[in-house]
C-alpha positions as CSV (number, residue, x, y, z in Angstrom):
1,X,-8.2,-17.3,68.9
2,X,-4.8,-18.9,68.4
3,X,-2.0,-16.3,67.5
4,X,-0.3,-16.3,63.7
5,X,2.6,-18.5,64.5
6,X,0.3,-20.8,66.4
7,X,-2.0,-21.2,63.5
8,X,1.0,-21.4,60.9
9,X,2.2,-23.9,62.7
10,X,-1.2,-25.8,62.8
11,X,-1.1,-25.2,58.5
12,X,2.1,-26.5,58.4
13,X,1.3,-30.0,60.0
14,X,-1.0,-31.6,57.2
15,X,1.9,-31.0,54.5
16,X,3.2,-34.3,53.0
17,X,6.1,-33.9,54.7
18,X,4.7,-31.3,57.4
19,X,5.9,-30.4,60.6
20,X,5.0,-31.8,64.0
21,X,3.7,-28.8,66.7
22,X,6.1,-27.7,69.4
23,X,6.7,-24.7,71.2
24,X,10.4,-24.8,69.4
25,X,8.4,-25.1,65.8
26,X,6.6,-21.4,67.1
27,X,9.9,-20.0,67.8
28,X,11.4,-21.0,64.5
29,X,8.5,-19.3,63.0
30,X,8.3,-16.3,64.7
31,X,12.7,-15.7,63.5
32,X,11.7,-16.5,59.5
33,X,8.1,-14.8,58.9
34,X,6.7,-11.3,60.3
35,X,3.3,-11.2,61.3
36,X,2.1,-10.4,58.2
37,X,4.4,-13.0,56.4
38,X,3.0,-15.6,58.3
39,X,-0.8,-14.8,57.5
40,X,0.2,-14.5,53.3
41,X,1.6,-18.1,53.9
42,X,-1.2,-19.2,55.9
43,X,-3.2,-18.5,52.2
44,X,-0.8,-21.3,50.7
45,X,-3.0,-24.3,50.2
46,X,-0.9,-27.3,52.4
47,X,-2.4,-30.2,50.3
48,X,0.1,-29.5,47.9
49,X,2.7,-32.1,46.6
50,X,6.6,-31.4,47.5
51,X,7.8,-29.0,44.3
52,X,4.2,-28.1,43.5
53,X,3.4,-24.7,43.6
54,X,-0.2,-22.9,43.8
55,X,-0.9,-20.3,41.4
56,X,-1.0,-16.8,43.1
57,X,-4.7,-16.4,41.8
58,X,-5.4,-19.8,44.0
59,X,-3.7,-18.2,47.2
60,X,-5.1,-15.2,46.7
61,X,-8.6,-16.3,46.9
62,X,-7.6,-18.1,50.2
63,X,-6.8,-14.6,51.4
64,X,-8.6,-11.6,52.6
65,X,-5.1,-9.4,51.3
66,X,-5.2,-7.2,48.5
67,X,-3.5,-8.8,45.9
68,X,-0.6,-6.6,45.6
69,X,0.1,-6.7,49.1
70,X,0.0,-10.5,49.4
71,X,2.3,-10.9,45.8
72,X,4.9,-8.6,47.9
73,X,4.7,-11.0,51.2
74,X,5.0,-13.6,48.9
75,X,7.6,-12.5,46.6
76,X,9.7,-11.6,49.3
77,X,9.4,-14.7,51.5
78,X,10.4,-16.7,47.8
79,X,13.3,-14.3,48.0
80,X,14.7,-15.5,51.4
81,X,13.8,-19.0,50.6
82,X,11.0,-19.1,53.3
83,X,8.6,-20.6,50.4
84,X,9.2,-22.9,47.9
85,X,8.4,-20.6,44.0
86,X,8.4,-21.5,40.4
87,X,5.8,-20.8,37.3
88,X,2.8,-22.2,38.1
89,X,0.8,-24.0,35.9
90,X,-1.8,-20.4,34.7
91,X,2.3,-19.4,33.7
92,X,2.3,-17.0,36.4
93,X,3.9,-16.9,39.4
94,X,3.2,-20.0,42.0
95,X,4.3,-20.4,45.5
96,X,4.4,-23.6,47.9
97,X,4.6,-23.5,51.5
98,X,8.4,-25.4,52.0
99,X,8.2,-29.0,53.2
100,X,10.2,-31.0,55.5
101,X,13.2,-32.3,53.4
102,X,12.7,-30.2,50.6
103,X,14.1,-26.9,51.3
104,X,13.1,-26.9,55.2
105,X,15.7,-26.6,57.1
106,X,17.8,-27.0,54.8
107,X,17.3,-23.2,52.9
108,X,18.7,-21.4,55.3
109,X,22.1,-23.0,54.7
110,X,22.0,-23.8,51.0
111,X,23.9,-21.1,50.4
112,X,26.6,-21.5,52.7
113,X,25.1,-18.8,55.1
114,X,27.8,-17.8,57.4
115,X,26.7,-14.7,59.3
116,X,24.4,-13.9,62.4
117,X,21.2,-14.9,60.9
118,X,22.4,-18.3,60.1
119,X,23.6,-18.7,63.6
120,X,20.4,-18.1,65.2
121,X,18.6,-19.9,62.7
122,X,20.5,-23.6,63.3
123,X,20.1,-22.7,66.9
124,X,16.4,-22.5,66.5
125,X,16.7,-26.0,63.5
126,X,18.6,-27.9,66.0
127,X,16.2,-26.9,68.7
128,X,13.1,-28.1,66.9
129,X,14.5,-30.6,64.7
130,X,15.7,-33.0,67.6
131,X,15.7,-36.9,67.3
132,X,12.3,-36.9,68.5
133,X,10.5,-34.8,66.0
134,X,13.1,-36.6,62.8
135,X,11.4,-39.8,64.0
136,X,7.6,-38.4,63.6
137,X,8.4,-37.1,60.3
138,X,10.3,-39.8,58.5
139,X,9.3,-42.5,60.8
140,X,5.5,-42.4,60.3
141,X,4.7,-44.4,57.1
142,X,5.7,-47.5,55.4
143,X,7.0,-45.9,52.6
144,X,10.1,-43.7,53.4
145,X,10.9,-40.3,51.9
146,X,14.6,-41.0,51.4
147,X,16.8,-43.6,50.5
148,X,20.6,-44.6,50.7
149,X,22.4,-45.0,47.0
150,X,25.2,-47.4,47.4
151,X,28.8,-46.1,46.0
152,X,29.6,-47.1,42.2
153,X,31.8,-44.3,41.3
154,X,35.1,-44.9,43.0
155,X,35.5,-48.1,42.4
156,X,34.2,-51.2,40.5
157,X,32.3,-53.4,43.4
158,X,30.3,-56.8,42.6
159,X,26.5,-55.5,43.2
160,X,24.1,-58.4,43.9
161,X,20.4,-57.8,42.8
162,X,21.2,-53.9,42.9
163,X,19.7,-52.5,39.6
164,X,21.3,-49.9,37.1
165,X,18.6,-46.8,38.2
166,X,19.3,-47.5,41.9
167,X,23.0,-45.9,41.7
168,X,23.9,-42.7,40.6
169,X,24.9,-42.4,37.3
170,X,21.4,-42.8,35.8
171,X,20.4,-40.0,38.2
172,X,22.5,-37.5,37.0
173,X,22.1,-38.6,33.3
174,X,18.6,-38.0,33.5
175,X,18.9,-34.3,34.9
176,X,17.6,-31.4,33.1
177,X,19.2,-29.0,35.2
178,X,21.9,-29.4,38.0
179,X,22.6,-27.2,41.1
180,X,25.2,-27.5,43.7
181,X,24.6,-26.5,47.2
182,X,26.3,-26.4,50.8
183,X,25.3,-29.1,52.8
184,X,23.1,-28.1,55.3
185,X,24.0,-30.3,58.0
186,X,27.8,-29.6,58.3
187,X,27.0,-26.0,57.6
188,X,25.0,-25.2,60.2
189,X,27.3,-27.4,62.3
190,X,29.8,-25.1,61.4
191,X,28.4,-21.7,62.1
192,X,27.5,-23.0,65.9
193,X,31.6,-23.5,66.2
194,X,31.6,-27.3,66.0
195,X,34.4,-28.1,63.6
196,X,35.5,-32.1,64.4
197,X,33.8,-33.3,60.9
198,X,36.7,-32.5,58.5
199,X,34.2,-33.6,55.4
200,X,33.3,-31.5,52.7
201,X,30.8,-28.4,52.4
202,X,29.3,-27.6,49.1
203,X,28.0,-31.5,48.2
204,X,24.9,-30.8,48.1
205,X,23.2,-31.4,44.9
206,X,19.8,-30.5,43.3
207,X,18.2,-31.6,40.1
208,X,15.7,-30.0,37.5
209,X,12.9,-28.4,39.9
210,X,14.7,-28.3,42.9
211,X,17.9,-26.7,41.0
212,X,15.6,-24.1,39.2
213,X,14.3,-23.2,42.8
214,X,18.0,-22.5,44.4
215,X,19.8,-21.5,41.6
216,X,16.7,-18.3,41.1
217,X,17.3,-17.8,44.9
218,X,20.9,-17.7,45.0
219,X,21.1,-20.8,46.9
220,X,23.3,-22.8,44.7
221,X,25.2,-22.6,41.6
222,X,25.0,-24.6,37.9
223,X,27.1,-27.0,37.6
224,X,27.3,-29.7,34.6
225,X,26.6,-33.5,34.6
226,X,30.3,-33.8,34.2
227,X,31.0,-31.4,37.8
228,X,27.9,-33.6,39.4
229,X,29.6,-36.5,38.7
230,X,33.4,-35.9,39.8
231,X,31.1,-34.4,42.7
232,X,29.7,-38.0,43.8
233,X,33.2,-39.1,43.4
234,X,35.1,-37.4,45.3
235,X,32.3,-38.0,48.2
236,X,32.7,-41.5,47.9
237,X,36.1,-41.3,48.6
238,X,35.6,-38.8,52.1
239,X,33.3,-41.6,52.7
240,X,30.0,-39.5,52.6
241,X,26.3,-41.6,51.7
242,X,24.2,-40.7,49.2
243,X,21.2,-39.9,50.4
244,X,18.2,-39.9,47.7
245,X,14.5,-38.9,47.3
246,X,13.3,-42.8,47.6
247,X,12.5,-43.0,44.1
248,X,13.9,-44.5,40.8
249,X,14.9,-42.8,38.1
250,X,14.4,-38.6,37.8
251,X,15.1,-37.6,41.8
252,X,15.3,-34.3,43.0
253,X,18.4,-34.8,45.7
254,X,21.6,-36.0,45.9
255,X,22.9,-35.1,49.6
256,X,26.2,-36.4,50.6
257,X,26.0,-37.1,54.0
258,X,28.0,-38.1,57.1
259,X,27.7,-39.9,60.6
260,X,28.7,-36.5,62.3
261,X,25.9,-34.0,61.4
262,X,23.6,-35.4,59.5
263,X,20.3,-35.4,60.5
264,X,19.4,-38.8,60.0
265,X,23.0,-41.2,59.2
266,X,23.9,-39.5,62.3
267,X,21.0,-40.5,64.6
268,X,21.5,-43.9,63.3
269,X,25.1,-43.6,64.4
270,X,24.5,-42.3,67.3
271,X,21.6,-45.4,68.3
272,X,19.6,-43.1,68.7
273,X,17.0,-44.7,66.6
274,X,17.0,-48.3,64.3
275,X,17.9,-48.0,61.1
276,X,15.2,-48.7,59.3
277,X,12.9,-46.3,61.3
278,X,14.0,-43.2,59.3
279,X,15.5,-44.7,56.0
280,X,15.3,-47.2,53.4
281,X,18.2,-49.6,53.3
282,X,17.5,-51.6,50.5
283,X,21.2,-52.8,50.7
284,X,24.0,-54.9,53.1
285,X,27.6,-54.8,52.8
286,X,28.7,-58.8,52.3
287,X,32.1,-59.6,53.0
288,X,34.7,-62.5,51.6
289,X,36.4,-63.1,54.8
290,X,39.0,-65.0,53.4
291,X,40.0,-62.1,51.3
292,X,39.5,-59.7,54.3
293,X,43.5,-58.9,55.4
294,X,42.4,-56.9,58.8
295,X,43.5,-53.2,57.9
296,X,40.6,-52.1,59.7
297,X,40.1,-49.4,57.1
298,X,36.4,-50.2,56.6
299,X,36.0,-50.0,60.2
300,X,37.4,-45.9,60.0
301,X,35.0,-44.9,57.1
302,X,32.2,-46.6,57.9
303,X,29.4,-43.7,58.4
304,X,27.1,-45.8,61.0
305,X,30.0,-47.3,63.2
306,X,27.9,-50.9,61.7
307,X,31.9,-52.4,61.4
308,X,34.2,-53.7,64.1
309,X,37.7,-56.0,63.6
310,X,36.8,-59.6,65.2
311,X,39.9,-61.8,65.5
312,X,41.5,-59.4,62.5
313,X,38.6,-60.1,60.3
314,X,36.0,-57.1,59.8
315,X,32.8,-57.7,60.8
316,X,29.1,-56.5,59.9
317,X,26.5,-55.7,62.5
318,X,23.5,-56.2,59.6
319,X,21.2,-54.3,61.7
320,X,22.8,-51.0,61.1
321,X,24.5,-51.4,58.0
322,X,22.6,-48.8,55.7
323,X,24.4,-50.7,52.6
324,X,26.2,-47.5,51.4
325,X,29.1,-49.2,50.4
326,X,32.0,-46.5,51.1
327,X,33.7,-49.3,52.9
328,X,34.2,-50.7,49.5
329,X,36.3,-47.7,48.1
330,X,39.0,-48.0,50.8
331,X,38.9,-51.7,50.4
332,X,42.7,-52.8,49.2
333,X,41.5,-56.5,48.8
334,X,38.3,-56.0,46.9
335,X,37.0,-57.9,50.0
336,X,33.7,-56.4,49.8
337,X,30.4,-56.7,47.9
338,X,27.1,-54.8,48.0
339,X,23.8,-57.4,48.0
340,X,19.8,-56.6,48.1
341,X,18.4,-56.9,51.7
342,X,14.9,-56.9,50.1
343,X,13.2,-57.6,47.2
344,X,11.0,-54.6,47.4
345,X,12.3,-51.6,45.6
346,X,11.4,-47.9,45.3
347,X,8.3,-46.6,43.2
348,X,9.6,-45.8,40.0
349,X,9.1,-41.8,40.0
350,X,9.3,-39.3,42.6
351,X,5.5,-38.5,41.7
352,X,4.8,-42.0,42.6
353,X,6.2,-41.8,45.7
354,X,4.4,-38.9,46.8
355,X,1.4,-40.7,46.2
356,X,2.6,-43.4,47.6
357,X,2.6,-41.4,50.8
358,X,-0.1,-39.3,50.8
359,X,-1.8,-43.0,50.7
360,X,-0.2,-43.9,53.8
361,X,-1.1,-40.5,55.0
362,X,-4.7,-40.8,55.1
363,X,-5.1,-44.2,55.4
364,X,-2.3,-45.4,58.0
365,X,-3.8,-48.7,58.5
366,X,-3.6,-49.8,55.1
């Protein structure tokens, strides 16, 4: 019979956003859950939705624990951010094994997680998490997960066909509750010594579920609409994406992300896959080349290296622009525009893009 971390791992693959088996996945395992950690969350049901949570009752049946004993497991795996917790829907307590992109990797570095732990942990992440397993995750379905928000805080730019809840401010409007977190990309970057990305740290942000989950973990901290917004901002302006749950309207996640360590603007900077094999890119930069002057400052900011000067005039390579528009906010000429690559747009609620995927899921031929 398989060994605990070999059937966690098996659990863990079915998950909406689940995780592909490898020998690096078992080793990740075996550094976040004991042996008796790893058969509680082996009770967790994994046809769950992302930010849906079993009641303990459910679990419980799953298990042959006593109660008390798995609650503890449970409880303390919640407290170390191993499992996704909130009330479930009996009002008691309600756990979710975490999924890919929502709160795995990325708990362990939430917080900002400095010390030896989180050094052997983004060993182990960047181990597993290589460009090969990123591609079997995101790169499996139709539908994507995530999506790329074009810039509209910095500075006023003429958006063709781009609609009001595709940007930002709707987004934040919308939001119950607010938490802001470290970005886990840079972080962990960070903590294994590499320290050429100059960008910002804690620009991660969460909304309503997701910020009641890190916020009663410690993992982030409140912050107001207001903060949120001066927030996206300021990220603009460094030149960081926003990346978004690909859904209209009430989304979970705003990361701001760069071409340096991000797990997935990165690959796509790096060529190491196409563009739209990981992301949607419902947007292209467009560019009035009679207005263009040649600075060459779109060419410095631009996240996916999609830019080069061409007889002074900056141009596009459209099969890696990802439509982000932070070229915009450095342009001095107002050069630049943001236009719809597609005319198909994200489901309208995060709930519908689960779905949407679970679909996909089990029926991958359509």
């Amino acid at each position: 019979m398989p060994d605990v971390y070999q059937r966690l791992a098996r659990h863990l693959g079915p998950l909406l956003s689940g995780y592909p088996y490898s020998e690096n996945l078992i080793d990740l395992l075996k550094a976040g859950f004991s042996p008796a950690e790893a058969e509680a969350a082996l009770a967790i049901p994994n046809d769950l939705m992302p930010l849906e949570a079993a009641p303990l009752k459910t679990i419980a049946a799953r298990s042959q624990m006593p109660v008390d004993e798995l609650a503890g497991l449970l409880e303390g795996l919640a407290a170390r951010g191993q499992v996704f917790s909130r009330t479930a829907t009996d009002g008691g307590p309600g756990y979710a094994l975490l999924q890919v992109g929502y709160g795995m990797p990325q708990s362990y570095f939430w917080g900002g997680q400095g010390d030896d732990t989180a050094r052997k942990m983004a060993k182990l992440v960047l181990g597993y998490f290589n460009v090969d397993t990123t591609r079997k995750i995101y790169g499996g379905r139709p539908t994507k997960t995530f999506r790329y928000a074009p810039a509209s805080l910095s500075v006023e730019v003429p958006r063709q066909g781009v609609l009001p809840q595709e940007m930002m401010e709707p987004v934040v409007a919308a939001a119950g509750k607010i938490a802001l977190c470290y970005c886990p990309c840079r972080t962990a970057a960070r903590v294994l010594g590499r320290t050429d990305c100059e960008h910002s740290l804690e620009v991660c942000i969460k909304y309503d579920e997701m910020a009641e989950f890190v916020l009663g973990r410690g993992l982030g901290r409140a912050i107001s609409a207001d903060e949120a917004m001066a927030v996206l901002k300021a990220s603009e302006e460094e030149g960081l994406v926003h990346m978004v749950d690909n859904a209209e309207g009430a989304i979970k996640h705003t990361c701001n992300c760069c071409g340096h360590y991000c797990w997935h603007v990165g690959i796509i900077r790096r060529r190491k896959a196409p563009r739209d094999a990981l992301m949607a890119s419902y947007f292209l930069r467009a560019t009035e080349a009679g207005e263009c002057i040649g600075c060459g400052a779109c060419v410095d900011i631009c996240p996916v290296a999609a830019v080069k000067m061409v007889d002074e005039v900056a141009v596009v390579d459209q099969d890696w622009c990802i439509g982000c528009g932070v070229c915009a906010v450095v342009c001095p000429t107002e050069a630049i525009s943001i236009v719809r690559r597609i005319e198909e747009r994200s489901p309208e609620t995060t709930g519908e893009l689960f779905n949407r995927l679970r679909r996909e899921m089990e029926d991958p031929q359509g």
